[in-house]
C-alpha positions in Angstrom: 53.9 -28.7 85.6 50.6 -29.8 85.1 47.9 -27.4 83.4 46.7 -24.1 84.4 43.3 -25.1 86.5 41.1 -23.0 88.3 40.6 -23.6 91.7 37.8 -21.6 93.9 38.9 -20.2 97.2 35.8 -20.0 99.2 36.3 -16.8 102.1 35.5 -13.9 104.3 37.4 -11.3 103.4 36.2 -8.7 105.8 37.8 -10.9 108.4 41.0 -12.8 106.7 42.2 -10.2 103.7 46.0 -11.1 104.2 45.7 -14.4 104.9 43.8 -15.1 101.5 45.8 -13.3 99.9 48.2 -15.7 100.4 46.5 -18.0 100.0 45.9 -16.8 96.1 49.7 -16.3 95.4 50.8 -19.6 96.6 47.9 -21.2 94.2 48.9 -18.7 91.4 52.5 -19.8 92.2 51.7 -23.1 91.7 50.1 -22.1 87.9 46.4 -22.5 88.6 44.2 -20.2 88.3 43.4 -18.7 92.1 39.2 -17.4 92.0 38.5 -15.8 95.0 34.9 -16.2 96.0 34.5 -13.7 99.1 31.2 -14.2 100.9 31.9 -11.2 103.5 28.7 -10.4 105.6 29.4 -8.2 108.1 31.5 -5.4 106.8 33.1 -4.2 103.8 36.2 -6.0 102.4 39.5 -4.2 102.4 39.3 -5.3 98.8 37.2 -7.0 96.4 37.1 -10.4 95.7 37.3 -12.2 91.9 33.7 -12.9 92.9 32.4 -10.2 95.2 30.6 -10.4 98.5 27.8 -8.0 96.5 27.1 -10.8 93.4 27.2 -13.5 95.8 24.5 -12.2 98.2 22.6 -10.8 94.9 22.5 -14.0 93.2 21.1 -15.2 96.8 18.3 -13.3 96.4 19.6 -10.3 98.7 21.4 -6.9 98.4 24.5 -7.2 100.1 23.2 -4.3 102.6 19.9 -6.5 103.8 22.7 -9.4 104.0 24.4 -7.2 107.0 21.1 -6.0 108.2 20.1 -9.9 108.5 23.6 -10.8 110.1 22.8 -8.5 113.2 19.5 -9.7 113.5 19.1 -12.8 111.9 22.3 -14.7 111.4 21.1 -17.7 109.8 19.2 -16.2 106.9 22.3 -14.1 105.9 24.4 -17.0 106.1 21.6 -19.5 104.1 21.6 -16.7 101.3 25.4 -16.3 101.0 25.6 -20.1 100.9 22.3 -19.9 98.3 24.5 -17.5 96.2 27.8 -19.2 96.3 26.9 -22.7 95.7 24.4 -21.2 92.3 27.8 -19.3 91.4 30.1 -22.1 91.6 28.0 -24.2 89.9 28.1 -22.2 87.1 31.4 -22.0 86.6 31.7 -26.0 87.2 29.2 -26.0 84.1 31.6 -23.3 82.0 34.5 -25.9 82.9 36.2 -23.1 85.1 36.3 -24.9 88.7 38.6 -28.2 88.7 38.8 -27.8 92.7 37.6 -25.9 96.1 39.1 -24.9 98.8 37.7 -22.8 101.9 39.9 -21.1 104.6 38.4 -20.0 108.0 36.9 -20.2 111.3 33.3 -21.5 112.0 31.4 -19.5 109.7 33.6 -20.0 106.6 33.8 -23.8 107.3 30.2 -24.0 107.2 29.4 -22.0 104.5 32.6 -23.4 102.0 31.0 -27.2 103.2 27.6 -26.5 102.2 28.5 -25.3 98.9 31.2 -27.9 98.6 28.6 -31.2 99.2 26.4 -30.1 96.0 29.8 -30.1 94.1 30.2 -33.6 92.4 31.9 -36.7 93.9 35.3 -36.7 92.7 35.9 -33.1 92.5 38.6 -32.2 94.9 37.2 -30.2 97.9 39.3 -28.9 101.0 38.6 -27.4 104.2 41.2 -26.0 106.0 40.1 -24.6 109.8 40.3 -25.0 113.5 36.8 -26.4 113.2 38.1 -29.8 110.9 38.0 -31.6 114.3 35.2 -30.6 116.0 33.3 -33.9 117.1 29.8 -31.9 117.6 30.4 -30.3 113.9 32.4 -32.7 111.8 28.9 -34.6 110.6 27.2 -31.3 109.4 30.4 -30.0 107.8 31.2 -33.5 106.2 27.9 -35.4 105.7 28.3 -38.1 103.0 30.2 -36.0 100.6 33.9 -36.7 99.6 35.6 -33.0 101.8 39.2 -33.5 102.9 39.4 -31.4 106.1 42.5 -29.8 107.1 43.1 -28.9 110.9 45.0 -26.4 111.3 45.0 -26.1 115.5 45.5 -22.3 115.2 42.6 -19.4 114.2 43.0 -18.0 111.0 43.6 -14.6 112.1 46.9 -12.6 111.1 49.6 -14.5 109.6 52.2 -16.3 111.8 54.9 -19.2 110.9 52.7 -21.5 112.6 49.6 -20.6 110.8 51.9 -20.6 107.6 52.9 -23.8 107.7 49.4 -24.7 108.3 47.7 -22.9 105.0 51.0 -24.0 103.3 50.2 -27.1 103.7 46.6 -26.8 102.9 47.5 -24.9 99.9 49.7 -27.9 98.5 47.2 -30.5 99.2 44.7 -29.0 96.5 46.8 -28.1 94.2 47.9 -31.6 94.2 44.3 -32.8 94.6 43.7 -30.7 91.1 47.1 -31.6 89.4 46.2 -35.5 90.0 42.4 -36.0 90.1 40.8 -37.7 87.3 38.0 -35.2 87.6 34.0 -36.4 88.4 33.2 -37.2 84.8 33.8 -40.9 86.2 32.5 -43.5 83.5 32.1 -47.6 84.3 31.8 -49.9 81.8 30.1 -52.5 83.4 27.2 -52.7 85.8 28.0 -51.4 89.1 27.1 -53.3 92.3 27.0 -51.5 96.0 28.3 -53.8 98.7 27.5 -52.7 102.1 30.8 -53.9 104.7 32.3 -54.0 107.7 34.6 -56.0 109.5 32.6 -58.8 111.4 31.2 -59.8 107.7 34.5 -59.2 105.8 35.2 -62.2 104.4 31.9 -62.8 102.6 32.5 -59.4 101.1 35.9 -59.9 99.9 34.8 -63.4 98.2 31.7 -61.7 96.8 33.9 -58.9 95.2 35.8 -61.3 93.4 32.7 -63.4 92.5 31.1 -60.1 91.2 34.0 -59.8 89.0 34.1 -62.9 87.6 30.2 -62.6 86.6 30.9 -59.1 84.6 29.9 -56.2 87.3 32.0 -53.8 89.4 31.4 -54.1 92.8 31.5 -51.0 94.6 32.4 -51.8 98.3 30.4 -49.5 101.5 31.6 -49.2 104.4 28.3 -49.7 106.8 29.5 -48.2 109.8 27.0 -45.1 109.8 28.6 -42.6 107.4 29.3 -45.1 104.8 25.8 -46.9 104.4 24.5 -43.7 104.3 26.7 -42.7 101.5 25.2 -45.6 99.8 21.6 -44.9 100.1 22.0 -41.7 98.4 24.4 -43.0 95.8 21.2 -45.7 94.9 19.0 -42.7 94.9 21.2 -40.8 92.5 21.2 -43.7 90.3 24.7 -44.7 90.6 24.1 -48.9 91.2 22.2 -51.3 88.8 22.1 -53.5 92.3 23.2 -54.0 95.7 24.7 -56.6 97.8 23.4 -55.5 101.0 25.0 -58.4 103.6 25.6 -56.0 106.4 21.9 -54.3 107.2 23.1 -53.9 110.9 22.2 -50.1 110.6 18.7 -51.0 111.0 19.1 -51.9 114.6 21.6 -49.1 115.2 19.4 -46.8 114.3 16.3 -47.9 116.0 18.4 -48.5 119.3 20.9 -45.3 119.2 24.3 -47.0 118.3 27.2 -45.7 117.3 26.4 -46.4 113.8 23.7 -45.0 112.6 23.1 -44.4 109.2 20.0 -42.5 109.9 16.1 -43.1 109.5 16.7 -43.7 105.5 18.4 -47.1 105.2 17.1 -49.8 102.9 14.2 -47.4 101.3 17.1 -46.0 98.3 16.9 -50.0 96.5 13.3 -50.3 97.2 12.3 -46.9 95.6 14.5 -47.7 92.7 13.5 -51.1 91.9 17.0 -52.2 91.4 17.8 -55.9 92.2 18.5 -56.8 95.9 20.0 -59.6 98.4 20.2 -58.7 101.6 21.3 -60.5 104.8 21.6 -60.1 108.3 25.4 -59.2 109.3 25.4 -56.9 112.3 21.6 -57.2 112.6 23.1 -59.5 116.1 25.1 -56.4 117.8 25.0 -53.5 118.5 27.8 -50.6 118.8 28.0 -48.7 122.1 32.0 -48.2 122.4 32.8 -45.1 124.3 28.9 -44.7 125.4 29.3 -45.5 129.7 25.5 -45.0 129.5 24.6 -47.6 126.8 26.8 -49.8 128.2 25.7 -49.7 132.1 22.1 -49.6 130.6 23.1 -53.1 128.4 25.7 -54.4 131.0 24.5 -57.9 131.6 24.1 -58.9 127.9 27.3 -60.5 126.3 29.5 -58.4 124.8 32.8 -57.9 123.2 35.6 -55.0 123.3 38.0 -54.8 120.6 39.0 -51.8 122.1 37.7 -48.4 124.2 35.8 -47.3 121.2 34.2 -50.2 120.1 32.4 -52.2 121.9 29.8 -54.9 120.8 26.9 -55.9 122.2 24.5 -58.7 121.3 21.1 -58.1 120.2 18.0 -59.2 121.7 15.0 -61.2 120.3 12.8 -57.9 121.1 15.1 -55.8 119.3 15.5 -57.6 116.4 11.7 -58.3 116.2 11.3 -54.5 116.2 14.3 -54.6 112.9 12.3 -57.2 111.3 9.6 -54.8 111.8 11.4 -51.9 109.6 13.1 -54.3 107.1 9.3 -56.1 105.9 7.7 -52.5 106.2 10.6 -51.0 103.5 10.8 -54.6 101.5 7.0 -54.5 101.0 7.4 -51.5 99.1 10.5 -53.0 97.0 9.4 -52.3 93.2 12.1 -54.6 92.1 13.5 -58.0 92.9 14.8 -58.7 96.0 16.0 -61.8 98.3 17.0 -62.1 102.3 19.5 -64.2 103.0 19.4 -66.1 106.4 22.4 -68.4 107.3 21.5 -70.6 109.9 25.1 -71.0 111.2 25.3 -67.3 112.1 25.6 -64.1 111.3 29.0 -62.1 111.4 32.5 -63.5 112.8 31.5 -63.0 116.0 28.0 -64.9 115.9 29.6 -68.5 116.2 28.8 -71.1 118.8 30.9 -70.8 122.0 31.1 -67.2 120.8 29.3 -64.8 123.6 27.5 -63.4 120.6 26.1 -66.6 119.3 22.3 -66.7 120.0 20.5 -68.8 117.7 17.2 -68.4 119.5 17.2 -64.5 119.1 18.3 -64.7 115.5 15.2 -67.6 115.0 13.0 -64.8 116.7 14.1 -62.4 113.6 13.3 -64.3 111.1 9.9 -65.5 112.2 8.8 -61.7 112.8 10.7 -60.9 109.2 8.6 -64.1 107.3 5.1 -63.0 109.4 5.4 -59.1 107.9 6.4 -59.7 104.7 4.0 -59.6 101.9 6.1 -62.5 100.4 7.5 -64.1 102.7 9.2 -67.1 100.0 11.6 -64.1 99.3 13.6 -65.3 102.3 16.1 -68.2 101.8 17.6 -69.7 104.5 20.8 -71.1 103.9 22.8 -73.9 106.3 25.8 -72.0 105.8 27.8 -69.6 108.1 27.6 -65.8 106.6 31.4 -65.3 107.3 32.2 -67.9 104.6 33.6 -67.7 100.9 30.2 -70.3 100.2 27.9 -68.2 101.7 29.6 -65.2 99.4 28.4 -67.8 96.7 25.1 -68.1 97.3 25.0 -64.3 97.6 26.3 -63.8 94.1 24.4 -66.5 92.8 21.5 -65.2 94.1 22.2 -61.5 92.9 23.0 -62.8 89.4 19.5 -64.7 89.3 17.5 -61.3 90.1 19.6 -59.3 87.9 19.2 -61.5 84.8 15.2 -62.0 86.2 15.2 -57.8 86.0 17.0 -57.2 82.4 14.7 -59.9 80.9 11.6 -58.0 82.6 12.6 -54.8 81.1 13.2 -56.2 78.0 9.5 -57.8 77.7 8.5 -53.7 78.8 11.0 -52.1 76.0 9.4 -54.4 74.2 
């Protein structure tokens, strides 16, 4: 048995006593330490929680009794000051070393308060939501964000205990114990610089090559998936401080955003790197499509431009010379304000598997009209390299490294000369 840890169970009592009660004898079964944290706001508990419903709404701000005023009236600013309160209590106990994981059990309201306190928890800690809401395609972003939650579905309401719904908290139950029993905790420690790589499949093989490459130079490469969630992800990781540099060879969110695909990383992208001055090469991979699978309306408004369907829910479609102008646009505007070293990659021969000639992606004409808008914004425009290479190429992951290696060494030799 592995040792006795504490794990939070995040809850409304005044609506799911027995079931969290359960719920705390499993995990005390299991020899953890089971800390109910009960954010109840509209009625009394049948019983108290290890963390009451009163010191979570106090350390909100609130006396539990304006807390059930506010959720007749005002709904939302109960709810923000029981999240206010539980997220300030769980961090302290993360700080006393009390809290190795979190789990939350409930319906809408409990998934969305137990998510909001579990995304200011730090990345590694194990965090689980079990509810009917875990699939919710309108809510699963706001629940989930960037931040590393395992949701549980459990189909059924979690309202008086039934063998279904047992099987379901079971299960739910045994996931973070296991989470807590096997994690290796946040405190997560590299010895060597870390590198983001921004990814995804129609630039794959420059990113696997690159990995390697990194390796061999003395980084760890840190690999980001770029299809919306995961770009974003990285943005906020370079903000937190997390990467001495990034390999950013698939900037396609740029476009997506600007033009409403299907993966957008937000309004946010590339500005993490150029805030933080940390060393950057960039290129152009799915800068040339865009992703509208399962959209009918983008794709009659986009039907006579190539495309290609891998399957219902992703479909690509090729850029135009007007909508990459408009991304060339964005990128210059961000890189102007790069405090640190940075390079754009263009390779001539095109830009992701699917940009190749007799490919109904390939057009070299609109990818020319990018980087003549790119070179005419940009402050420096020198900074851009093109490259007669093919991006979805081991040499082209070559240059890349090569390059990245050049303004890394250019940037420790520069802060040396400050420290200096």
């Amino acid at each position: 048995m592995a040792a006795r840890k504490g794990i939070v169970i995040i809850c409304n009592l005044d609506t799911r006593g027995e079931d969290i009660v359960f719920v705390k004898d499993l995990i005390a079964g299991r020899g953890h330490e089971p800390i109910l944290l009960d954010f109840s706001m509209e009625e009394p508990p049948p019983f108290p929680g290890d963390i009451t419903t009163e010191q979570v709404a106090r350390r909100g701000g609130l006396p539990i009794e304006a807390v059930r005023e506010k959720y007749r009236s005002d709904r939302d600013a109960a709810t923000s000051n029981q999240i206010a309160g539980a997220a300030a209590i769980v961090g302290e106990l993360l700080r006393e070393r009390r809290v190795h994981g979190v789990i939350g059990i409930g319906g809408g309201t409990a998934t969305l308060v137990a998510t909001s306190v579990m995304r200011r928890l730090p990345f590694g800690m194990p965090k689980l939501m079990a509810s009917p809401m875990a699939a919710h395609p309108a809510y699963i972003d706001k629940y989930v964000g960037t931040s590393d939650i395992t949701m549980h579905h459990t189909v059924l309401d979690i309202v008086k205990m039934n063998p279904l719904l047992k099987a379901q908290i079971t299960n739910a139950v045994g996931a973070i114990c296991g989470m807590v029993e096997l994690t290796q905790g946040s405190d997560i420690r590299f010895d060597k610089p870390c590198v983001a790589i921004s990814s995804f499949g129609f630039g794959e093989m420059a990113v696997q090559s690159a990995v390697g490459l990194l390796e061999d130079e003395g980084f760890t490469p840190i690999v980001c998936h770029a299809q919306g969630k995961g770009d974003r992800a990285m943005e906020e990781m370079i903000a937190s401080g997390a990467f001495h540099g990034v390999l950013d060879i698939c900037t396609g969110g740029i476009v997506e955003h600007l033009f409403h695909g299907n993966r957008d990383p937000g309004p946010d992208r590339l500005k993490a790197a150029a805030r933080a001055g940390i060393p950057m090469v960039l290129a152009p991979c799915g800068l040339d499509i865009l992703s509208y699978g399962g959209r009918a309306d983008m794709l009659e408004r986009t039907r006579g431009r190539p495309q290609v369907v891998q399957d219902a829910l992703r479909v690509q479609v090729r850029t135009t010379a007007e909508e990459l102008r408009a991304a060339a646009d964005v990128i210059a505007e961000r890189l102007n304000e790069a405090t640190g070293p940075w390079t754009f990659l263009i390779p001539l021969q095109g830009w992701s598997s699917l940009d190749k000639p007799g490919r109904p992606i390939y057009d070299p004409l609109a990818d020319a009209a990018f980087v003549e808008r790119l070179k005419l914004q940009l402050r420096e425009p020198g900074r851009v390299k093109e490259l007669d290479l093919h991006l979805y190429t081991p040499e082209f992951a070559r240059a890349a490294v090569d390059e990245f290696v050049r303004l890394y060494e250019q940037a420790h030799i520069a802060r040396a000369q400050v420290a200096a």
